[in-house]
N, C-alpha and C positions, 0 to 999 in steps of 0.2 A: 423653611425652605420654600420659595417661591417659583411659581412653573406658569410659561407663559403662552399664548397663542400661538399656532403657526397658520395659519389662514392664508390662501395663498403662496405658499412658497415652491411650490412644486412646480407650478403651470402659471401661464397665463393663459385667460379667455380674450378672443376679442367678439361679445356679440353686439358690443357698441356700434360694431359693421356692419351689422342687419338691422336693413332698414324697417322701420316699422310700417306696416298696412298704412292704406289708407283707410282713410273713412272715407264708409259708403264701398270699399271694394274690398270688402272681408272675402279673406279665400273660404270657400266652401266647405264645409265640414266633410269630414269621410266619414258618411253614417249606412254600411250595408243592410240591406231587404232585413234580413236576419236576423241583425241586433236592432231593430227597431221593436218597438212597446207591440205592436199588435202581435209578429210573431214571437217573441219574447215572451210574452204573456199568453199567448192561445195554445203554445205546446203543452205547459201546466195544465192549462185549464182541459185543452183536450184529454190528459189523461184522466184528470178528472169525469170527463165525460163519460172516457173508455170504462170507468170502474163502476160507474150509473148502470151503462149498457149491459155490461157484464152480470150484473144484479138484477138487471130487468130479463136478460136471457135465461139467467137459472130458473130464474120462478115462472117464467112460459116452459120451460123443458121440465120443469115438476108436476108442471099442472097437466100438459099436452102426454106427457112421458116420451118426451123429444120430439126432432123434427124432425120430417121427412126430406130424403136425400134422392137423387135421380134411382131410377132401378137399373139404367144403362150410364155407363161413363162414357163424357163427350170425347172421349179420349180412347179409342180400341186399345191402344197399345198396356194400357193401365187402370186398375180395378178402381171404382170410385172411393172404393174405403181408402185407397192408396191416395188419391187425390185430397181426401179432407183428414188424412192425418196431417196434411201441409197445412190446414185451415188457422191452428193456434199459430204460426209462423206468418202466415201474411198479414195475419189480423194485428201483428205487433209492428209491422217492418217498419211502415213508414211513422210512428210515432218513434222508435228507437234512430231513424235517422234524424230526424231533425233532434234529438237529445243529442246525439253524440258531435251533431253540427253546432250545436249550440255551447256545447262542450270544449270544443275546439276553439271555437271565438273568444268563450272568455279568456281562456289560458294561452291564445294570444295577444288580449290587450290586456291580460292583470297586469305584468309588469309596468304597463305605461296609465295604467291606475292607481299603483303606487306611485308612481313618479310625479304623477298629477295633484296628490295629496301632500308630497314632499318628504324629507325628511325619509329617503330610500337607501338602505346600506346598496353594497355591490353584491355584496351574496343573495340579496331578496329583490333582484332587479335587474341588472347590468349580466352577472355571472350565470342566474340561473335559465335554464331551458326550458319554457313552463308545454309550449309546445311536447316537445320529444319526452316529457314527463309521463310515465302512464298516472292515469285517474286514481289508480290505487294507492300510488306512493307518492302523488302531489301534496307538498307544502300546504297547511291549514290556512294560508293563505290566500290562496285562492279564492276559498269561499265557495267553493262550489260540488261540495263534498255528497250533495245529491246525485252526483251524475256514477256514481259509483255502482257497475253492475246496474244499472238502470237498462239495457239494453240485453240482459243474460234471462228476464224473464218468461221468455218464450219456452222455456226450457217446463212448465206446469202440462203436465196431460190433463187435455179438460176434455177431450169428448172422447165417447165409447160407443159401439153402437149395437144397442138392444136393437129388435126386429117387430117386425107388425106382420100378419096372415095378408095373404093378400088371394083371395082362388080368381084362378081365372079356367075356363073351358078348353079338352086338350084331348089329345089319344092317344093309344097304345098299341101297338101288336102282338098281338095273340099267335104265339107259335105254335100252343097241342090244344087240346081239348080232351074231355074225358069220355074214355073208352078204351077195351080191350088191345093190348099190343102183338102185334102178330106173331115176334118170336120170345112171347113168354117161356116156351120148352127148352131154348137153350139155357137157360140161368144164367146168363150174363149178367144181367141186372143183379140179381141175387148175390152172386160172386160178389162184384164190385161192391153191392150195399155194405157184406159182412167184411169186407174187406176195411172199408173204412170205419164199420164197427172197431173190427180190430185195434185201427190204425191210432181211433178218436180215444180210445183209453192209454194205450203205450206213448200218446204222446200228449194227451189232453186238450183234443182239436175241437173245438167247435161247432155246431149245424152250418149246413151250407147255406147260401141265403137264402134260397128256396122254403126252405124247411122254417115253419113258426109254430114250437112247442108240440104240445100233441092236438093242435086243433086240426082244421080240414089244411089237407095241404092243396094250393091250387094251382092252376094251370100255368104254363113257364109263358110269362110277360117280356116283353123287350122292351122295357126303362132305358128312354135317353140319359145317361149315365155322364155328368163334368165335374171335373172337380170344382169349377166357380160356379157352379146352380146351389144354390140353398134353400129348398123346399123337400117337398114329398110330391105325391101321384098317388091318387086314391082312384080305383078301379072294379066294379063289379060283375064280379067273372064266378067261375064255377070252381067246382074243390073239391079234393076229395080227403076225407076225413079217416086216422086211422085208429081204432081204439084196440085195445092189446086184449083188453078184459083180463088182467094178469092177480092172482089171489094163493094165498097161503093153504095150506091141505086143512081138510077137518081136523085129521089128527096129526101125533107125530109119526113122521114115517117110520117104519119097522125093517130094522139090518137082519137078514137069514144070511149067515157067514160059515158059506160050505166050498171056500176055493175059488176055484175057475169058474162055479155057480154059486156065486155068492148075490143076492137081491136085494132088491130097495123094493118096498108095498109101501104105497099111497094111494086116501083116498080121500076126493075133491068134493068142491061145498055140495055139491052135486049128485055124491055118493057115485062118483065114478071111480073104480077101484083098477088101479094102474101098479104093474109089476116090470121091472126092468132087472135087466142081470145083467154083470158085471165079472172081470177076473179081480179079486182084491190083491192078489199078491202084484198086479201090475204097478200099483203104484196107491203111497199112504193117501193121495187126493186126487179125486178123480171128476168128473164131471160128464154131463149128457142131456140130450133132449130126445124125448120122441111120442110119435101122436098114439093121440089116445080115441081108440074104435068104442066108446062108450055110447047110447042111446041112440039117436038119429045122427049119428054122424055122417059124413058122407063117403062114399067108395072110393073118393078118392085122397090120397093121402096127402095132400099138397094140401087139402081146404080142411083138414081135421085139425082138432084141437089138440095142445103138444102140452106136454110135462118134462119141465127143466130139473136135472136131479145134480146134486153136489154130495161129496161123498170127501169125509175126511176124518183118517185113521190119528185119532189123539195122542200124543206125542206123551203125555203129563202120568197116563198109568190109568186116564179115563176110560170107559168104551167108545168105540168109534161110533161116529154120530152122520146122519143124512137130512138132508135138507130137499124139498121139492117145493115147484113154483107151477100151478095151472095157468094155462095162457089160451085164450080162444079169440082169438082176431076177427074183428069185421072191419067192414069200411060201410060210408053212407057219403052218398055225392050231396052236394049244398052246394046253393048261391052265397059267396063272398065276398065281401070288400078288405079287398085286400091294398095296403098303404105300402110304399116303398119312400123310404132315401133318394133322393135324386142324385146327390153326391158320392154317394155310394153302391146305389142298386140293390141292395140290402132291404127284404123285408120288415119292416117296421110294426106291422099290428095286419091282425085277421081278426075279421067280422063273420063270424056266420049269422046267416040268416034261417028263418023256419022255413022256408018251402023248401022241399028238397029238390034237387036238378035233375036233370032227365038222367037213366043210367045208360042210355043208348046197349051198346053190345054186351055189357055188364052184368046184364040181367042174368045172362048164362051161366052165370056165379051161381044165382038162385040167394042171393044177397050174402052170401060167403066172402070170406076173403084167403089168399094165400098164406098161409103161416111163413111162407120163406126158411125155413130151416128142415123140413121132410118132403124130400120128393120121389115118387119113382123109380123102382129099377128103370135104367136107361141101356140100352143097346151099345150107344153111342159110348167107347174109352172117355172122351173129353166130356159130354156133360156128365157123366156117372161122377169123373173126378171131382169136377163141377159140385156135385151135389153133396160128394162125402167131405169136400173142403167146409162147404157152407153151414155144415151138420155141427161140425166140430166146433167152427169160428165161431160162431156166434155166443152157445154156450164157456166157449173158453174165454171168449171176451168178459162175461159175466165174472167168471170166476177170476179170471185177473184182476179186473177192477175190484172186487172184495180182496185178494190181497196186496194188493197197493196201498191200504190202508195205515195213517200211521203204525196204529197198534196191529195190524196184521189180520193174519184171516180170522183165526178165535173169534175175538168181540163180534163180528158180521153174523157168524155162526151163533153167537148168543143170542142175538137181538130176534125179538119176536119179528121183527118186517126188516131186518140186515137185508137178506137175498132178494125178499120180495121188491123192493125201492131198485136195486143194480140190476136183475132181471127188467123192469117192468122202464125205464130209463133206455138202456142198452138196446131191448128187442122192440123199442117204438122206434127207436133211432135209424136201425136196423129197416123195419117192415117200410116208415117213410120216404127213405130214400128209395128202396125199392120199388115204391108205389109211384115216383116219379115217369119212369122206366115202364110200366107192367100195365098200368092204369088210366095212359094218358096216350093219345094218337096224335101224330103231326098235321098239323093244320096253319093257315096262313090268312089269319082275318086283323080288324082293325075293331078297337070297342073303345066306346066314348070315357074318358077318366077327368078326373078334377085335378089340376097341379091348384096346388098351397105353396106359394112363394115367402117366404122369408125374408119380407124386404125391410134393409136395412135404416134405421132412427142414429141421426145424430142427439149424442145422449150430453149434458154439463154436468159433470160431476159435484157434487156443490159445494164440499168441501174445501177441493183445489180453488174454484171457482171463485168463494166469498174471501178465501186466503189474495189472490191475485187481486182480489179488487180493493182490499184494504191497502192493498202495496202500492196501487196505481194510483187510490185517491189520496196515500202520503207524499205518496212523489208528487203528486200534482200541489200539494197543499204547501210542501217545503220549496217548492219549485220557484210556486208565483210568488212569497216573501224574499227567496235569494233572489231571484232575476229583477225585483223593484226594486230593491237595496245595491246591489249589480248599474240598473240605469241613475238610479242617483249619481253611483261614483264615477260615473264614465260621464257625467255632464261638464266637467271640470276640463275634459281630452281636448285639444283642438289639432288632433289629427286630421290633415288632408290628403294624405295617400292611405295606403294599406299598409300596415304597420311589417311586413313579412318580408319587402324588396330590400334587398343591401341599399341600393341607392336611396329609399325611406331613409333608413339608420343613416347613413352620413350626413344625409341633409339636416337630421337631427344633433346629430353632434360634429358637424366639421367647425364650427367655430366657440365650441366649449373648450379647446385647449387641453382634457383631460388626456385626450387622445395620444397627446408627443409621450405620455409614460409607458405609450403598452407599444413592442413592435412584432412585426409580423408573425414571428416563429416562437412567439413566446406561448409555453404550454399553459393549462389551467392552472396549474398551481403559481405559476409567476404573472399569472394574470390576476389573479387574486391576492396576492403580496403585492401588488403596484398599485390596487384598487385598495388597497387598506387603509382605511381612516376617512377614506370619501365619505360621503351623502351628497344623494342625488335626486333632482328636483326639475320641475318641467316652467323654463321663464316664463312668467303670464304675460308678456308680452309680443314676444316672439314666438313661441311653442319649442324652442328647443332646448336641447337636453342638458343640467348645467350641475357642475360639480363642485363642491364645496369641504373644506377641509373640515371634518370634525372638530371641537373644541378640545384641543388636546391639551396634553401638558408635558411641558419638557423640564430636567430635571437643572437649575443652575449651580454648581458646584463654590469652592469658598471662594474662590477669586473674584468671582460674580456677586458674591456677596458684601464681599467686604467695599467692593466697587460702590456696591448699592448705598454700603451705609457711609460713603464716601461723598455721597452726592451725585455719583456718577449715573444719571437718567439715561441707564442703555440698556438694552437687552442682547445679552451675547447669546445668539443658537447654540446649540451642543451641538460635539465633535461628529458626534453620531450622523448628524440630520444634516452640516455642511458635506459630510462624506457620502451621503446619500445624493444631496441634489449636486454635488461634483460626478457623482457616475451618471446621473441623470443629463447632463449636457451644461447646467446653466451654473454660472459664478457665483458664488459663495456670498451673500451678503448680508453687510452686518449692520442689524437698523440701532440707529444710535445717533445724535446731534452732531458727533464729532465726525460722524463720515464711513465713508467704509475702504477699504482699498484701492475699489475701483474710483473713487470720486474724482473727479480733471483738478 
């Protein structure tokens, strides 16, 4: 069975009607800034560069341990670290534009780079949208499969920013200084201290910022206080220091269990022998403080030295057992340097120093200190109450906190230093705050301090860093072989407009003829049925767009056959293909010696 050409049957072309150039007045090529070799070729190569750069920054910020960054932003409204987390995004913008420019051009003249080479179906040419295509899901033909997510790498965090000391010269105000308070008799302070004793165990609260450990405590500072400062303030000021002197008895104390006179004997390292009585039947755990008039104590009972007793009737079939803790408090005034948070206001570190500070009115002490927990009968209803709240609290604070323990009050009671550690803890806590209060007078001076700023280093992480630069310098290395290989095939183009205006395209194909098959309203899919069997190619003569029928084959059935072996030199179209180009507009004809219907 024989099948034969249809070439031509569809259309006719007239580009026999376009006349040719002259010579000597070649229309001008359409070649934009853009797709020209220098920037063609220098966006590759720039990123090339950029991944050089990139390389050469890491190992300045290895060596340096970063760069430094303004310490004020030119910008009030915005922190500078806010400014240079933008720095990885600008540093990329303008090479991702010109990719994505670049991007754009080709996948608007591939089509007519096929076309240029010949031999163009309509679905890789004419049909497809290389424009409105995204990058992702462009046809391999293109050839430009670099450009994919070439523009998303902005997305690497590359700087951090560690910080550098920086001190500069500054001051502070000095609100008290040390010396006696004048209404030490009312216990206010006292109250309040035991109070947030209390408070700090039932709810597990913190020292205030005042307060740093049991070293000297010093006088109340006013730290300019923001939350965007990031340093400290170091400042040498006076302090007052409180030490508990708190210790286990020589022996074990001894339970005399007679009632309502029932006693705890203790005696301390000191061989001072201390008896407290007690009702047992009040309750199986009891607890108590009170001072002890042993040796050169003094007359007065606020500056005597006190014994903590805990008292707890065994539940198990044990005998019941007591515990005592000696405590004898002093203070000593010292020069400090005392550091604060600037962000916070928060004590950071205390320095004492050896020379001790003047004790101005303190001396009256006779170098004693307040126990804070025994004072004076008082006259006064309100401080008496004062005094017998402060009595109880403090010691009850103690014993709370041993039984808040996982395993409960027991094990605390076992342990050779259980009570001594929550006594000696609790009643610093205690005497400190209250030394704030007791020990310190208001005053209103200014003292020279050192701020230590924090300023901030742009850091390149080098990781992200050598990862990005290996991506830039592939991009740049795939870049400049597709975009050489890109200018080769667009040398063949003799576009003279911009390939994108409707009236470009007609002028390209109004006298290829292809045209009379497709009309207005015809959707994709019958525009693609009417474009079937074409190839499509760009005249080298004229530059326009020109259509050619595949080399197809049609199928001839026996009548054509037998014609054939008839002698009969004719080729009869199939029924199929005169019925096609009858809906098509044009007459039926039938090539053959002997004529065709239409022949005069």
């Amino acid at each position: 069975m024989r099948r034969g050409s249809q070439a031509s049957l569809r259309f006719q072309e007239s580009l026999h009607t376009i006349p040719t150039p002259m010579r000597g007045k070649q229309p001008q090529r359409f070649d934009p800034l853009i797709m020209r070799w220098p920037v063609v070729i220098g966006t590759p190569i720039s990123m090339i560069l950029l991944g050089i750069a990139l390389e050469i920054g890491v190992d300045l910020s290895v060596r340096q341990g970063g760069f430094s960054v303004p310490q004020k932003s030119v910008l009030h409204i915005v922190s500078t670290q806010f400014l240079w987390s933008f720095f990885p995004t600008i540093f990329v913008i303008p090479a991702a534009f010109m990719w994505r420019e670049l991007d754009s051009m080709m996948r608007w003249y591939q089509p007519y780079v096929l076309l240029a080479n010949g031999g163009a179906r309509a679905e890789e040419s004419l049909l497809l949208n290389y424009v409105g295509t995204d990058s992702a899901f462009a046809p391999s033909s293109l050839n430009n499969f670099e450009n994919t997510d070439h523009h998303r790498y902005s997305l690497f965090s590359l700087s951090s920013f560690p910080y550098s000391h920086f001190h500069t010269e500054s001051s502070v105000t000095n609100i008290n200084d040390v010396g006696l308070a004048p209404d030490v008799a009312s216990l206010d302070a006292f109250a309040a201290s035991a109070g947030f004793a209390e408070a700090a165990v039932y709810h597990s609260l913190p020292d205030p910022p005042f307060v740093w450990g049991v070293g000297p405590l010093p006088n109340l500072l006013s730290f300019s206080t923001n939350p965007a400062l990031n340093g400290s303030m170091a400042v040498n000021t006076t302090g007052i220091g409180t030490d508990v002197h708190c210790a286990n008895p020589k022996d074990t104390p001894s339970i005399v269990m007679q009632g309502s006179n029932s006693s705890i004997t203790s005696t301390s390292v000191d061989d001072c022998v201390h008896t407290v009585f007690f009702n047992i039947s009040s309750s199986d755990q009891q607890y108590g403080v009170d001072d002890i008039p042993c040796g050169n104590a003094s007359s007065n009972v606020s500056l005597r030295p006190v014994m903590f007793w805990f008292f707890n009737n065994r539940t198990d079939g044990n005998p019941p057992e007591a515990r005592t803790v000696f405590c004898a408090p002093a203070i000593r005034a010292a020069y400090v340097t005392a550091t604060a948070d600037l962000n916070s206001g928060l004590l950071t570190n205390i320095i004492s120093g050896d020379v001790p500070a003047p004790q101005r009115n303190l001396t009256s002490l006779a170098g004693l200190a307040f126990n804070g927990v025994i004072f004076p009968d008082d006259p006064n209803p309100f401080v008496q109450a004062r005094a017998n709240v402060i009595r109880s609290s403090v010691s009850g604070a103690i014993f709370r906190s041993a039984s808040q323990e996982v395993k409960g009050l027991q094990p605390v009671f076992d342990l050779p230093n259980g009570l001594l550690d929550k006594t000696h803890q609790i009643y610093t806590q205690h005497l400190a705050l209250s030394a704030q209060s007791i020990y310190f007078v208001q005053v209103n001076s200014t003292l020279p301090a050192i701020m230590t700023s924090l300023l901030p280093r742009l850091w390149i992480d080098p990781f992200p860093a050598h990862l990005l630069a290996a991506i830039l310098c592939f991009i740049g290395f795939v870049g400049v072989f597709i975009h050489l290989a890109n200018i080769r095939q667009r040398r063949k183009l003799t576009l003279t407009t911009p390939p994108g205006s409707i009236a470009a395209v007609v002028s390209l194909t109004s006298k290829s003829g292809f045209g009379d098959l497709l009309l207005p309203y015809d959707d994709e899919k019958t525009l693609e049925r009417k474009l079937e069997g074409l190839q499509f190619h760009m005249d080298s003569r004229t530059g326009a767009i020109v259509a050619d029928d595949m080399t197809g084959e049609s199928e001839i059935g026996p009548e054509d056959a037998m014609t054939a072996l008839l002698g009969k030199q004719h080729q009869l179209a199939h029924s199929s293909q005169l019925a096609f180009e009858a809906a098509g507009g044009y007459p039926p004809k039938l090539r053959s010696p002997l004529g065709t219907p239409y022949d005069p």
